[in-house]
Every structure is written in C-alpha cells, then in structure tokens.
VEXDREN-2710 file (C-alpha; in Angstrom, 1 decimal):
% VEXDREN-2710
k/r/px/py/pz
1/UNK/0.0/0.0/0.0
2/UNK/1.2/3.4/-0.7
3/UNK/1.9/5.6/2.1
4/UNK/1.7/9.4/2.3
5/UNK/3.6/11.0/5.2
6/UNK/2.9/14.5/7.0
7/UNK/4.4/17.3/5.5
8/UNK/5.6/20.3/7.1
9/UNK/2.6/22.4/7.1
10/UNK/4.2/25.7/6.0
11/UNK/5.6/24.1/3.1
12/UNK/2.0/23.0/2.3
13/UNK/0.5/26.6/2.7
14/UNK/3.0/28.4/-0.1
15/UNK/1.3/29.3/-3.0
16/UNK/2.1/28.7/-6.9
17/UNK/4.4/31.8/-8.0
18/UNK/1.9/34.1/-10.0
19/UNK/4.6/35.1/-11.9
20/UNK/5.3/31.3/-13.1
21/UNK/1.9/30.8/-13.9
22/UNK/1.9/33.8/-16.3
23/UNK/4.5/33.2/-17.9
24/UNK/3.6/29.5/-18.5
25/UNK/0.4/30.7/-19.9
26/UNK/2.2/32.7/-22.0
27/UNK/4.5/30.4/-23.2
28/UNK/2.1/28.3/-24.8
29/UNK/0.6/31.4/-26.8
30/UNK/1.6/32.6/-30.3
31/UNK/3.5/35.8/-30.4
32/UNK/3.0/36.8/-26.8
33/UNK/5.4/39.6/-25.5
34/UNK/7.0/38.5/-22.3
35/UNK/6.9/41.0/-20.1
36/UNK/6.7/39.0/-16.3
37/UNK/9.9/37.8/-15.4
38/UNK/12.6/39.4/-14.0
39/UNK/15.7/38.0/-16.0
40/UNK/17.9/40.2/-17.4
41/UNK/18.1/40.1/-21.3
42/UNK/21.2/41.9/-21.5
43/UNK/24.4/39.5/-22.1
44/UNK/27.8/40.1/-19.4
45/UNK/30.2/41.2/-20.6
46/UNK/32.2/38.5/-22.9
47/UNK/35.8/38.8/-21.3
48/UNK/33.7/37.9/-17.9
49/UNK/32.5/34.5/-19.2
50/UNK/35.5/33.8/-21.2
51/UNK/37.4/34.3/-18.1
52/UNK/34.9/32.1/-16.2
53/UNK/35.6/29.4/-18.9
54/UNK/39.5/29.5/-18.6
55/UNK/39.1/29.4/-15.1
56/UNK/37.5/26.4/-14.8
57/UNK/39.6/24.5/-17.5
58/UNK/42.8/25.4/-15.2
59/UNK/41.7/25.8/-11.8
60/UNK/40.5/22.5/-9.5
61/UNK/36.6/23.3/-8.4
62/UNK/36.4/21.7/-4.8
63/UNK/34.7/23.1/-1.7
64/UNK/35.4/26.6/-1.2
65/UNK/34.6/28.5/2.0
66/UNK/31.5/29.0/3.7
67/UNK/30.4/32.5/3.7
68/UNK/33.1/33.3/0.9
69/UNK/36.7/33.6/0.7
70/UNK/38.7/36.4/3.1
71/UNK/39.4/37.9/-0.7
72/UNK/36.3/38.1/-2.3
73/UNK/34.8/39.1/1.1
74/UNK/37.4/42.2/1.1
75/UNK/36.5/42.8/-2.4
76/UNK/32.9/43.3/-1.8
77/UNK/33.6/45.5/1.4
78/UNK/35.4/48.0/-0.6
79/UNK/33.2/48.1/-3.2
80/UNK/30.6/48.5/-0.7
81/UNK/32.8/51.6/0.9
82/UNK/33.5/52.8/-2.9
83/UNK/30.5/53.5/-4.3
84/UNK/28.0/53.4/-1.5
85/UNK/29.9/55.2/1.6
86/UNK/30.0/52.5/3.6
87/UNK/32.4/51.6/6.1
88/UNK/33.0/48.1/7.0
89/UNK/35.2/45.0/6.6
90/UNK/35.2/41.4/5.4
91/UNK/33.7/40.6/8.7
92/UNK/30.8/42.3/8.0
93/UNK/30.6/40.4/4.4
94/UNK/28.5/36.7/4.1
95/UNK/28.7/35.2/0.5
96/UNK/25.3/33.7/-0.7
97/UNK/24.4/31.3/-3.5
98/UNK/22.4/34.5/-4.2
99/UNK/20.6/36.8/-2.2
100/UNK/17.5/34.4/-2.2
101/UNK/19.6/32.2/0.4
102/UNK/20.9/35.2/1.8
103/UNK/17.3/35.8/2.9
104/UNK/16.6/32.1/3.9
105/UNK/19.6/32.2/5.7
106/UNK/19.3/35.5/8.1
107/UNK/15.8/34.6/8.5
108/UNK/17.1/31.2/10.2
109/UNK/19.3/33.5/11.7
110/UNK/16.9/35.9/13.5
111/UNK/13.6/35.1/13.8
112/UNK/12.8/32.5/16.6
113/UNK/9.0/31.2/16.5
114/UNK/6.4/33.6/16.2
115/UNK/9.1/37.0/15.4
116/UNK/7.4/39.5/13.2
117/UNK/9.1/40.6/10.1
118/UNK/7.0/44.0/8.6
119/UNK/6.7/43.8/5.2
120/UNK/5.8/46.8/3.4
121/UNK/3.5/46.6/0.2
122/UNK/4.0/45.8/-2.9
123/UNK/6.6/43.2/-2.2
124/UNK/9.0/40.9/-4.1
125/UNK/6.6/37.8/-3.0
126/UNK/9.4/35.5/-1.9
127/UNK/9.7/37.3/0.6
128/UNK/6.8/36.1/2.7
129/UNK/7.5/32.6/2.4
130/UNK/11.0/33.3/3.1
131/UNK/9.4/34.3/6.4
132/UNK/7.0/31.9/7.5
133/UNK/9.3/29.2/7.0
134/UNK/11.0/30.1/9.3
135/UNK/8.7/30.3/11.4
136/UNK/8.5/34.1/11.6
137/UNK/5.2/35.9/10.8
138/UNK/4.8/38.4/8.1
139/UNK/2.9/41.7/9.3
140/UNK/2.0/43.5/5.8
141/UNK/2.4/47.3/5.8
142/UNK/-0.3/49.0/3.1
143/UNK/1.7/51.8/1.4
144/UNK/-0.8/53.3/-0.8
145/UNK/-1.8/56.4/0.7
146/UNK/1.4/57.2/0.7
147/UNK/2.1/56.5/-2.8
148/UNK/4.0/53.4/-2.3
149/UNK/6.6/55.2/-0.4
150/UNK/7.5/54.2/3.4
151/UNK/6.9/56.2/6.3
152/UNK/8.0/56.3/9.7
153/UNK/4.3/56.5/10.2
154/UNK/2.8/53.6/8.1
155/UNK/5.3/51.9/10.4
156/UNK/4.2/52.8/13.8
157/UNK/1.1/51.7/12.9
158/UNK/2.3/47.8/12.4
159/UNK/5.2/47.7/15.0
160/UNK/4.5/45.6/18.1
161/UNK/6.4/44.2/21.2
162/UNK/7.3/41.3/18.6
163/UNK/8.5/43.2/15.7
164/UNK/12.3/41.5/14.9
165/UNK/12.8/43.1/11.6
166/UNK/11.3/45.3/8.3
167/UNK/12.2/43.9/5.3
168/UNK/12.2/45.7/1.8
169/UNK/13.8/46.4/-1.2
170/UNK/15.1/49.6/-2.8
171/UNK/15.3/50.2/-5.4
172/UNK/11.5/48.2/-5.4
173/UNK/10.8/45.0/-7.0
174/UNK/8.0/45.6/-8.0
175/UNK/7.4/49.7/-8.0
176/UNK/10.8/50.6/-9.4
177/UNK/10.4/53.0/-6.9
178/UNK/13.7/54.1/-5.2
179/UNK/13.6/56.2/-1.5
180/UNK/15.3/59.7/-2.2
181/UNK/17.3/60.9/0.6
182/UNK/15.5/62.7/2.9
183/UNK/12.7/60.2/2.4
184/UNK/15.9/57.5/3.8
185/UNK/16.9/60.4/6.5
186/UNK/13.7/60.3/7.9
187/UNK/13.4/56.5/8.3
188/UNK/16.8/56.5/9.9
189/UNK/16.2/58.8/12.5
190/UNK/13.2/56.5/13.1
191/UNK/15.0/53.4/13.0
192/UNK/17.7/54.9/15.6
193/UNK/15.0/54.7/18.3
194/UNK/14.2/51.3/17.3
195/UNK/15.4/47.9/18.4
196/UNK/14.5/46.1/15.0
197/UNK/16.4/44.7/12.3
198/UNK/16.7/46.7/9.2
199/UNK/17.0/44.8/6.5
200/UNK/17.6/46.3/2.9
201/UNK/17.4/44.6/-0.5
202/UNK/19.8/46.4/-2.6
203/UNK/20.0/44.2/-5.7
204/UNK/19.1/46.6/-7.9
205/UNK/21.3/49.5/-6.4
206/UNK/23.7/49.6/-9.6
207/UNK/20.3/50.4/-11.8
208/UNK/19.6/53.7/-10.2
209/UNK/18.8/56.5/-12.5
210/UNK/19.5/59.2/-9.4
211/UNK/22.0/59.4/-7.1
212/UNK/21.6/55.9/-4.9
213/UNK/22.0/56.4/-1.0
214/UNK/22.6/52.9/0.8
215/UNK/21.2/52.6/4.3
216/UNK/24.6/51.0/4.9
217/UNK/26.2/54.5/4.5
218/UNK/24.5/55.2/8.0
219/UNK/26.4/54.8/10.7
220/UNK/23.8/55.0/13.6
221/UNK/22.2/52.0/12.4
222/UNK/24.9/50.0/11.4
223/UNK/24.3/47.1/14.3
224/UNK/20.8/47.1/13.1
225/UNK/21.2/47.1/9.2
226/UNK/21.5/44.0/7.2
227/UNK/21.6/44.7/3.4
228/UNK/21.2/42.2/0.8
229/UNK/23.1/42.5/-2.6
230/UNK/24.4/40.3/-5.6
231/UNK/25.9/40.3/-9.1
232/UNK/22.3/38.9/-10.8
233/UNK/20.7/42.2/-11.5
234/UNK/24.4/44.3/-11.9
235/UNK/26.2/41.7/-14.2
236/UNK/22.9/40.1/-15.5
237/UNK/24.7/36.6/-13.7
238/UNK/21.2/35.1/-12.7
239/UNK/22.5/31.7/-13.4
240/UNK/25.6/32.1/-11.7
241/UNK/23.7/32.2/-8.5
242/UNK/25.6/34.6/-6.5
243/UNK/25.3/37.0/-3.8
244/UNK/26.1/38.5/-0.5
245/UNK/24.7/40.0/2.5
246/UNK/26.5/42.9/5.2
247/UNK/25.5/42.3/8.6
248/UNK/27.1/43.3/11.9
249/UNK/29.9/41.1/13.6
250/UNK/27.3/39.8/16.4
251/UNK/25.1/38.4/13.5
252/UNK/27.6/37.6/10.8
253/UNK/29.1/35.1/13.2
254/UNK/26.0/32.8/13.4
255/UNK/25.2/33.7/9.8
256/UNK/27.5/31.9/8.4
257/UNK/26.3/28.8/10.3
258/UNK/23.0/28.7/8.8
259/UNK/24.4/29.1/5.9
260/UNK/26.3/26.7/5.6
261/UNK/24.0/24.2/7.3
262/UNK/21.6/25.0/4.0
263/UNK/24.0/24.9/1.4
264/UNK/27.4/23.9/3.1
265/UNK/29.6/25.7/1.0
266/UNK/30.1/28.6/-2.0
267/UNK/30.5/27.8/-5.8
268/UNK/33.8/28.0/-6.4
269/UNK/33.8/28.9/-10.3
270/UNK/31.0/31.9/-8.9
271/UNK/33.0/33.2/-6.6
272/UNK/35.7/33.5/-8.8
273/UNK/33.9/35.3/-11.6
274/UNK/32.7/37.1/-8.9
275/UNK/35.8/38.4/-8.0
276/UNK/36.9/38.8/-11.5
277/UNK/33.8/41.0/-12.2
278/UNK/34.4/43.2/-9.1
279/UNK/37.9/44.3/-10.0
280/UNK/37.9/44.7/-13.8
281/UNK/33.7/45.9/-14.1
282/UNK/32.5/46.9/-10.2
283/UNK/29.6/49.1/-12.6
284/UNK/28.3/48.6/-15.7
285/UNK/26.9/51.7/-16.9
286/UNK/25.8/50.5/-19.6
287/UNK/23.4/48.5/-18.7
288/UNK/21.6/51.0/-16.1
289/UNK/21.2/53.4/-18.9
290/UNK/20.0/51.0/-21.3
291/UNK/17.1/50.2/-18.5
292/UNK/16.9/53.7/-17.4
293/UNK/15.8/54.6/-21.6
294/UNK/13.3/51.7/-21.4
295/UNK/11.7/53.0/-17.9
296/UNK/11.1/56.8/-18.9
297/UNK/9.7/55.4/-23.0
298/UNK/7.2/53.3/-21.0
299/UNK/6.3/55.2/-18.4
300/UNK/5.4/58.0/-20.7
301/UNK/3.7/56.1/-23.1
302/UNK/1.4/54.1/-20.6
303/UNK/0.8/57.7/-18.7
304/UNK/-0.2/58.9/-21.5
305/UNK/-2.8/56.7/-22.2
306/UNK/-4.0/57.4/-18.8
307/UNK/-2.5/55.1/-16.8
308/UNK/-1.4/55.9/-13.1
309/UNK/2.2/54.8/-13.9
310/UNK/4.7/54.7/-10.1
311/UNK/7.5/56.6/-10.7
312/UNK/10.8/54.5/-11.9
313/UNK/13.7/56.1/-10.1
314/UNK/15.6/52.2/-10.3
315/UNK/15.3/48.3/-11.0
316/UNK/13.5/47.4/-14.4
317/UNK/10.3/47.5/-13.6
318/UNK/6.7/49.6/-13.6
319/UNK/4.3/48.9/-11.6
320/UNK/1.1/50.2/-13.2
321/UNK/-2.4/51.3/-12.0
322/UNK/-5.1/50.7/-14.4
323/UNK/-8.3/51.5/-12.6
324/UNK/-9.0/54.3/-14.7
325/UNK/-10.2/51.2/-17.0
326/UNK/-11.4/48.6/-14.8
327/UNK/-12.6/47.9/-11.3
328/UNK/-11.6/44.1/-11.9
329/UNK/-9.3/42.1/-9.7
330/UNK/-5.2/42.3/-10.8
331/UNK/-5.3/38.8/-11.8
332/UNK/-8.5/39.2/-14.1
333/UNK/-6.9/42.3/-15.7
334/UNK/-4.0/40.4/-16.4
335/UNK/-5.1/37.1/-17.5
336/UNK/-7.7/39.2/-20.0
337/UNK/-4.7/41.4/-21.2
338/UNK/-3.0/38.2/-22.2
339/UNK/-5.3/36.4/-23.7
340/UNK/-6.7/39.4/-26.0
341/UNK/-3.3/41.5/-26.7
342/UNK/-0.4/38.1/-26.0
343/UNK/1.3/41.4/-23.7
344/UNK/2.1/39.2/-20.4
345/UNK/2.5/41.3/-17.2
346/UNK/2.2/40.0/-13.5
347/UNK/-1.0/41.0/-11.8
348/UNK/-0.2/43.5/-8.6
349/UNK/-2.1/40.7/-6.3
350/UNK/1.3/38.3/-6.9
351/UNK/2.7/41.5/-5.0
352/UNK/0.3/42.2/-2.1
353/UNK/-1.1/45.3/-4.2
354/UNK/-4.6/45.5/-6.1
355/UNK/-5.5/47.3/-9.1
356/UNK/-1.7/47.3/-10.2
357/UNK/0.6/45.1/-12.6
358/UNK/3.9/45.4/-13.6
359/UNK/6.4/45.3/-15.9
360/UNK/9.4/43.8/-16.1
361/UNK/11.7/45.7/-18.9
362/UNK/13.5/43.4/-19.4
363/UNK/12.6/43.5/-24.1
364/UNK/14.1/45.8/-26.0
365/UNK/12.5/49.2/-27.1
366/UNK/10.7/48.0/-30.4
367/UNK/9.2/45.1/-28.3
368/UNK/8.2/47.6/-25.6
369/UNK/6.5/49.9/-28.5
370/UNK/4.7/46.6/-30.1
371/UNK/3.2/46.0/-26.3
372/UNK/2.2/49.7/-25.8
373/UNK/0.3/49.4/-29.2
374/UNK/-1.5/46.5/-28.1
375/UNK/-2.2/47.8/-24.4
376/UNK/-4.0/51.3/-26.4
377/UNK/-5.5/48.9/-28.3
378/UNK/-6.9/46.9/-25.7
379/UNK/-7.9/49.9/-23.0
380/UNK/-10.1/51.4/-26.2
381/UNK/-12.2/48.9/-26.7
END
C-alpha cells in the first residue's frame, strides 16, 4: 500500500508563483510579449565568461569556503565603501548562492518562533514565504496612501512588542520605486529609536537612475542594518547564483552557520567570476542606462494613455495602475490582457497590491512599443 507522510505544514500553505503561472500561460501562446519575469536580457560582458571558462579549465573546483573567501569578502567591502559610503570590513561580508539564500539564511538567523518581520507593500513575494518558514510571521504594511513610499508613520502603525525586523527592497521589485534621501533620512532617524532589524534589498542598487544612497552608508544604524546584494541584477549573472549580504559582527558570526547548514559551501567557479567581475567591471553603466531609456519610454507612453504609472527612479520595472479602466481584480486584468493582446504582465495581487501590474523591462524598445500598441488597443475597446 502506498503511504503518504505528513508534511511540514508551511511548506503546504505556499502558493504557486503568479509570476510562473503567467508566464507558463504565455508560453504556450503565439507571439506573446514576455513582459513577467525578472531576467535580465542583457548579455555580461564576454571577457567575464571567457574568463569564467578559462578558469574552470585550469583551476580545480572543490569546496570553497563557507560565507566566501577572506578575498572576495574584502573585495565586496570595498566596493561597498567605494561606491556606497559604507564603512565596514570582510567581517561584515556573508557570501550567498544569491541573495535568495541570503534571505533564507538571516531569517534562520533571527527570527525565533512567532518574530514579526514588517513587510511593506508591494513586495517581491518571496519574501513572505521566506518568512513563514522560518517560522516568523509576516505583518504587511499597506503603502498606498502614501504613494508606495514608506513612512516612519505607516510603520508605527504595524510595529508591536514582537516586531524582529522590516524587510524591503530599494530600489522596489516591483514599483521601481527608489527612496530619495531625505525620504531615507527620515526613516533612519526613526530606526535609531528602534530595536528592530533593518533589512535592505539592494539588488538593484547599480540600476539607479538618481543618485543611490545605501542605508549602509548610516552609521547609527549600522548594528541594526543588514543589506542584501548580488551580481544577478548588476552583471545580469542570474545563473551564476551569487550574492552577499553585510550584517554586523554579532550576527555575521551565526550567519555563516545557517548558511552553511543549508548549502554547506560557495561555488567556487562563482565566486571567482565574482571576484573577477568586481575588480575589472565593479559598474556597468551601460546596462543601467540602457534600462533607465526603457523606464522613462514606457512610463510616458502608458501615462499617457491614462494610466497611473509609479514613478521609476531604479530596477527594471513599472508597476502600473489601471483602474482608470477597470474595477476588476489584478489577476482578471492580467489574464484578459493576455489572452486578448499576448502582452504578459504579472498582476499586482502576486505583490500584495490590487488594481496594479507590472512590468518587467526586461525587451528591448521596439518590443516595448509593439506592447504599448496593443495595451491602447486593448484599453479602447
């Protein structure tokens, strides 16, 4: 007889990535633009995987380190210092097999059973599950009447005796919203009379199109901050899997433990691209302008049209509101968008935000025109 076992029961409650199932659906249709994931579709640059290649072909791949190399560790804390005004060490530096297990990780670093982790709205939706595995609840901060932008006030309004963190991302996946700097001042001075985490997703901090201001360049906060970064957004190396996280000694420490007890140790042929990528390309220009064009064409198209468009300041993305034209449900919009125009977005519900979708700019500016032309087309019938 077959037998079923028990399961662990927050494994069982996490949902089917909306973003998956739209781009499955898309898949199968004729001529659809793909507009819903966020994978870079600019190439890194060609000495970067040539060197990877030689690399491998002369180099032995064993285990490397847990939490990364005392070198590539250094290198990422002076690139840190560098560009974002930061001032800290390879102690401060943990080395992911990307950011996504950097957020696995400190979660099974911090929360204990029952730790609240505020979550501001829209979200990237990993995020949450990330969470509630371990064990942690996520408390869900509405943003809206503030425009997607987060306040010291929005947060008083969710912070309890349990709060352990507040977890975001800036520049926003999915708003491409990115906090200005009195906007960030404001939050710090906050956060200085708070005994909470902060912990910032800056993975798409080398695609800002303003000045970028890291909340690691704040000293006050610095045993509080934990920021989140990697080289799958910068260097378009998704598939490298590859990423780090700053934290403060005290948590660093144990970090690396959970770490490795989830993945045991680095990729060795990653890390040393990695390093490779920070020494002879630590910015790639190109690519944020290339991204920063395709924001401001499509932003102005779809506002034009009478869409309530966030502003892009960073990332790839817009998140678009469309109740101008319909009172229906994200997912509705989106599904009918796709199966009258092929133009596949992600409904704002996959992101904990109603009567929004976004885009992921991740086609080129023909493709992006072809998708506008479909989206008037479809708005006026």
């Amino acid at each position: 007889r077959r037998i079923i076992m028990e399961l662990n029961k927050n494994i069982l409650k996490v949902p089917y990535s909306l973003i998956r199932e739209l781009t499955e659906k898309a898949q199968k249709k004729e001529n659809s633009i793909m507009l819903t994931i966020g994978e870079p579709d600019l190439k890194p640059p060609k000495e970067l995987i040539e060197y990877g290649c030689e690399y491998a072909k002369t180099h032995t791949l064993g285990y490397t380190h847990s939490g990364g190399s005392e070198h590539i560790r250094k290198l990422v804390a002076n690139h840190y210092n560098k560009y974002y005004n930061s001032n800290i060490n390879a102690d401060n530096v943990t080395m992911h097999i990307g950011s996504m297990e950097g957020i696995s990780s400190i979660f099974r670093t911090i929360l204990n059973i029952d730790d609240e982790v505020i979550v501001p709205t829209p979200f990237f939706s990993p995020y949450e599950q990330s969470i509630n595995l371990s064990y942690g609840k996520t408390v869900f901060m509405d943003t809206r009447d503030d425009h997607l932008v987060i306040k010291p006030e929005a947060i008083e309004k969710v912070i309890t005796n349990k709060t352990k963190a507040i977890l975001f991302s800036n520049p926003c996946n999915p708003s491409g919203y990115m906090l200005k700097k009195d906007e960030m001042d404001e939050l710090v001075k906050y956060f200085e009379k708070k005994d909470i985490f902060i912990i910032a997703d800056e993975i798409y901090s080398a695609i800002s199109f303003y000045p970028f201001t890291s909340f690691a360049s704040y000293p006050s906060i610095k045993d509080k901050v934990i920021i989140l970064n990697g080289f799958s957004k910068s260097h378009s190396m998704t598939g490298w899997r590859i990423g780090y996280s700053i934290s403060p000694e005290y948590v660093r420490k144990y970090l690396v433990n959970s770490s490795f007890n989830n993945v045991g140790s680095m990729v060795t042929l990653s890390c040393a691209i990695a390093e490779y990528a920070l020494e002879k390309y630590p910015v790639i220009e190109e690519f944020r302008d290339i991204y920063k064009e395709r924001a401001f064409f499509l932003s102005k198209e779809l506002t034009d049209l009478g869409f309530d468009v966030i502003e892009p300041r960073g990332a790839f993305y817009l998140f678009v509101g469309y109740e101008k034209f319909s009172k229906e449900p994200s997912l509705d919009f989106a599904m009918r968008l796709l199966d009258e125009t092929g133009v596949a977005v992600v409904p704002g519900i996959a992101f904990g935000s109603e009567n929004y979708f976004r885009i992921a700019l991740t086609q080129d500016i023909p493709i992006l025109k072809e998708a506008a032309k479909k989206i008037r087309e479809f708005v006026h019938k």
